[in-house]
C-alpha positions in Angstrom: 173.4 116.7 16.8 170.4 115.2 17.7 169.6 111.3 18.3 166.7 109.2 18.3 166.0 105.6 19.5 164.6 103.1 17.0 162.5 100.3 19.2 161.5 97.4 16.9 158.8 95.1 18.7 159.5 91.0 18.6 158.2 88.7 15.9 158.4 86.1 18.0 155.1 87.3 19.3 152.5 87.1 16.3 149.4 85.9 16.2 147.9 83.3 13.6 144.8 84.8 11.7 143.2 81.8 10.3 139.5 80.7 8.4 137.3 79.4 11.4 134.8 76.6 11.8 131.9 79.2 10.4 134.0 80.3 7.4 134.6 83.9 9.5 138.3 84.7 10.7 139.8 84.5 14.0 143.4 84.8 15.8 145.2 82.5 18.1 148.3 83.3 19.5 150.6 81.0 21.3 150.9 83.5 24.2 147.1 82.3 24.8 145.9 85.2 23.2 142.7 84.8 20.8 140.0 86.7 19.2 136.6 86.7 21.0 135.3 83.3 21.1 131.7 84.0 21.9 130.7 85.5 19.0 128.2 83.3 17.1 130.3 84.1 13.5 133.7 84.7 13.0 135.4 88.7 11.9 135.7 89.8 8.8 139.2 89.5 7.6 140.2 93.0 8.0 138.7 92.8 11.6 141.2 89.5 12.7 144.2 90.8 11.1 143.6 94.1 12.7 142.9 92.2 16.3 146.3 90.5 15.9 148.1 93.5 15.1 146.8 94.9 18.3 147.5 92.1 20.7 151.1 91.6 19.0 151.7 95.6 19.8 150.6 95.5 23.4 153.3 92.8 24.1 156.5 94.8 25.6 159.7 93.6 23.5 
């Protein structure tokens, strides 16, 4: 018989991807987390939400 952890990661942790003041996208998360603010435009929405996803997954549970 053979057994297998299942590790399921906190929600509690999960960044906001919202419209920024240039009309691009950026994260913020409450951690203090954020996408690159120096950039003169905002990411692409696929770029944010992708960002967020990695910040929320390098967060241990």
């Amino acid at each position: 018989m053979s057994s297998h952890a299942t590790y399921r990661t906190s929600t509690a942790h999960h960044p906001r991807v919202q419209r920024g003041p240039d009309g691009g996208w950026v994260w913020a998360c409450s951690c203090g987390g954020a996408s690159c603010r120096t950039i003169r435009h905002g990411l692409p929405w696929k770029q944010a939400v992708i960002g967020a996803l990695l910040h929320s997954a390098t967060v241990a549970p």
